[in-house]
VEXZA-544791 format. One line per 5 residues: number of its first residue (from 1); their letters; for each residue x, y, z of N, C-alpha, C, CB. Coordinates in steps of 0.2 Angstrom, whole numbers. Glycine has a CB too. Example, Ala and Ser with C-alpha at 12.3 -4.5 7.8 and 13.67 -1.06 7.14 Angstrom:
1	as	66:-28:39:62:-22:39:66:-16:39:57:-22:45; 64:-11:35:68:-5:36:64:0:39:70:-3:29
***
This chain:
1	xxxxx	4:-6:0:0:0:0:4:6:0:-5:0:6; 2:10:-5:7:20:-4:4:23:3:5:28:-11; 8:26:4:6:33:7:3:40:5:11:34:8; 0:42:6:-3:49:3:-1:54:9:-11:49:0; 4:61:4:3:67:6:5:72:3:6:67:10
6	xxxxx	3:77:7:-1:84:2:6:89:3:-10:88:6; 6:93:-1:13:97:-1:8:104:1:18:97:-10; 11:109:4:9:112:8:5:117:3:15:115:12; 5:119:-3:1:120:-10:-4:118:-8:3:117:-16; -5:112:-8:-10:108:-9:-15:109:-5:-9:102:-9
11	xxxxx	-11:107:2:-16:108:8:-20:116:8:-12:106:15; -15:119:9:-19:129:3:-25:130:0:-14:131:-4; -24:126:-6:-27:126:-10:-36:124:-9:-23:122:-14; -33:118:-3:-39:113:-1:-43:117:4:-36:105:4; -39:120:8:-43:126:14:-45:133:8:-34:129:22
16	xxxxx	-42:135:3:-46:141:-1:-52:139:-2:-43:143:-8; -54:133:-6:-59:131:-8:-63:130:-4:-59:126:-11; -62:126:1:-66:126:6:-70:134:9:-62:122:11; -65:139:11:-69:144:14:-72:147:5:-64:149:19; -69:147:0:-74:150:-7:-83:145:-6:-69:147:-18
21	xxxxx	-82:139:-6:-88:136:-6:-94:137:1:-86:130:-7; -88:138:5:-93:140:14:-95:147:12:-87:141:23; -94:150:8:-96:157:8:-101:158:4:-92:162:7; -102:154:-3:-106:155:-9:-112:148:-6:-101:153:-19; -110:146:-5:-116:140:-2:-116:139:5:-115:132:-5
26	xxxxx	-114:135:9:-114:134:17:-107:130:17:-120:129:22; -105:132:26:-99:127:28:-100:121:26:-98:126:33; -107:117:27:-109:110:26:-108:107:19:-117:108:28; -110:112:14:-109:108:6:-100:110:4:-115:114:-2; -97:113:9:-89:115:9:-86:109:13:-88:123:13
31	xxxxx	-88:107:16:-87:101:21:-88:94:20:-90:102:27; -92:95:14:-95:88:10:-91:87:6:-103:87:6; -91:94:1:-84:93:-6:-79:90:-2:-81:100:-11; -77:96:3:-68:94:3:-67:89:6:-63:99:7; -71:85:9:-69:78:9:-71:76:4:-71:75:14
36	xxxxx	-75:73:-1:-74:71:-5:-69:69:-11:-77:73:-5; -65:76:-10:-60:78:-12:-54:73:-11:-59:85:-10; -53:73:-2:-49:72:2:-49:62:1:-51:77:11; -55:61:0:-57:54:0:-54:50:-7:-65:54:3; -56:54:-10:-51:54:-18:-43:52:-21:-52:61:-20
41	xxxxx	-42:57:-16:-36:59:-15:-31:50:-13:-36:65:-8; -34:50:-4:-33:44:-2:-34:38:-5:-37:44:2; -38:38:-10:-38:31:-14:-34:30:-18:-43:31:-17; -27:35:-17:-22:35:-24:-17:27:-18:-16:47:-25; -20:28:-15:-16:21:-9:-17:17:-12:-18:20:-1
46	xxxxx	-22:14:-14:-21:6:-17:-22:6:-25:-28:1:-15; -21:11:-29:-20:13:-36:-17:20:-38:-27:12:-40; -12:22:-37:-7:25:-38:-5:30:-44:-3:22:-38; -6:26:-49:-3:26:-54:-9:26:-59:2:20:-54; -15:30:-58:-20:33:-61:-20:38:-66:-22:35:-58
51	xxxxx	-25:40:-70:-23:49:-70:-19:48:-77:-17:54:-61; -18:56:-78:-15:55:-86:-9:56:-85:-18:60:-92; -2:56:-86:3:58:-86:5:63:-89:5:56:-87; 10:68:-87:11:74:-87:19:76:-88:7:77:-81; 21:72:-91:29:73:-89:30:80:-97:35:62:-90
56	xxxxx	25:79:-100:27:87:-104:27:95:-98:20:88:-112; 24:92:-93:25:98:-90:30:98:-85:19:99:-87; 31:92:-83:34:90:-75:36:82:-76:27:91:-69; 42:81:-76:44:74:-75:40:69:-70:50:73:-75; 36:66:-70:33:61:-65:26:66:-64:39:59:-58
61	xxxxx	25:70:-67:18:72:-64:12:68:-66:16:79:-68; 6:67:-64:0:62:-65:-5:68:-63:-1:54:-61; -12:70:-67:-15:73:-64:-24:69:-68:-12:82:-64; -28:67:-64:-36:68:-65:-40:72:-62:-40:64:-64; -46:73:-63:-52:74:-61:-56:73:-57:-54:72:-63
66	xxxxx	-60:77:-53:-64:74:-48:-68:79:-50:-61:73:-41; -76:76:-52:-81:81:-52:-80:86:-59:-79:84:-45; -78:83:-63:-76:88:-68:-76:96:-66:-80:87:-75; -74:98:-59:-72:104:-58:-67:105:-54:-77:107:-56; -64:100:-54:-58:98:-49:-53:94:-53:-61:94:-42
71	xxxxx	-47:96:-54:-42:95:-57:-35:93:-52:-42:101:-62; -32:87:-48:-28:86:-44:-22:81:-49:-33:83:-38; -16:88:-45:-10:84:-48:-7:81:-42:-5:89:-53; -3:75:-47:2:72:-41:8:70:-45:-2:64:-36; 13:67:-40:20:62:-41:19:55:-40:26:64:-37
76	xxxxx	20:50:-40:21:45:-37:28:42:-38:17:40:-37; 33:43:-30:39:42:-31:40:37:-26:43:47:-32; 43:29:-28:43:23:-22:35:22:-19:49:27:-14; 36:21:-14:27:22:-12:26:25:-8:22:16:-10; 27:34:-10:25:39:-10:19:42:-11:27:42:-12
81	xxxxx	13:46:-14:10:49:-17:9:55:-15:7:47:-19; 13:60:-19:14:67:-15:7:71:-20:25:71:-16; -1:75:-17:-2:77:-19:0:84:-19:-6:74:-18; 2:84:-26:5:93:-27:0:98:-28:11:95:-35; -7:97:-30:-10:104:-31:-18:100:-33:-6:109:-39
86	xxxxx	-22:105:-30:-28:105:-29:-33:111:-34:-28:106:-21; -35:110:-41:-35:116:-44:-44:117:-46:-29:116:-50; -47:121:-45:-53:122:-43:-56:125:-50:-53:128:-36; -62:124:-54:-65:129:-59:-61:132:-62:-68:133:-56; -57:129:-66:-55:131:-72:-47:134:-72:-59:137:-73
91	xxxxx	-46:133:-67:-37:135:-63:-35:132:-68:-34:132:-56; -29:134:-71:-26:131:-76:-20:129:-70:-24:135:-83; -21:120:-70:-12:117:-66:-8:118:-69:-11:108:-65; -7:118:-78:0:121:-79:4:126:-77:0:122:-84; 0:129:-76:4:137:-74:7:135:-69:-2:144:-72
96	xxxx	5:133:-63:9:131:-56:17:129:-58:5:124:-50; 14:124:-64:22:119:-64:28:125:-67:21:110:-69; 27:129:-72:32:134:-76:37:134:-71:28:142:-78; 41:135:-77:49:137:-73:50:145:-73:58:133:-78
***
């Protein structure tokens, strides 16, 4: 089994969303996504190696979907899974990775 953890981006990203959705809708539908989100995430433990690959952006990047409004990049390195970014409505992930 991997491990799953969130790079300090990520976890950012997870707490923005959260207070944008607590404010347009309630804490409760903000607290339902982001775990959902979070539970998603977690399932990269017994299949890893999901998600499309990205190495034109980032060597070893993988990033899918959740909700087709939620766009989550990762690495998997050893049995790591480092989630790098949490990107919301239309956020383009490329941009983050640019040198």
């Amino acid at each position: 089994m991997y491990r799953v953890v969130y790079a300090p981006e990520a976890e950012d990203q997870l707490v923005a969303l959260f207070f944008h959705i607590a404010a347009v809708a309630s804490p409760k539908i903000a607290a339902n996504y982001t775990e959902a989100i979070v539970k998603q995430c977690e399932s990269l433990k017994t299949f890893p190696n999901r998600g499309a690959r990205r190495d034109d952006i980032r060597p070893g990047l993988r990033v899918f979907d959740f909700r087709r409004r939620v766009s989550i990049t990762f690495e998997v390195t050893g049995d790591l899974v480092t989630i790098l970014g949490i990107f919301y409505g239309g956020q383009k992930f490329e941009d983050a990775f640019d040198s």
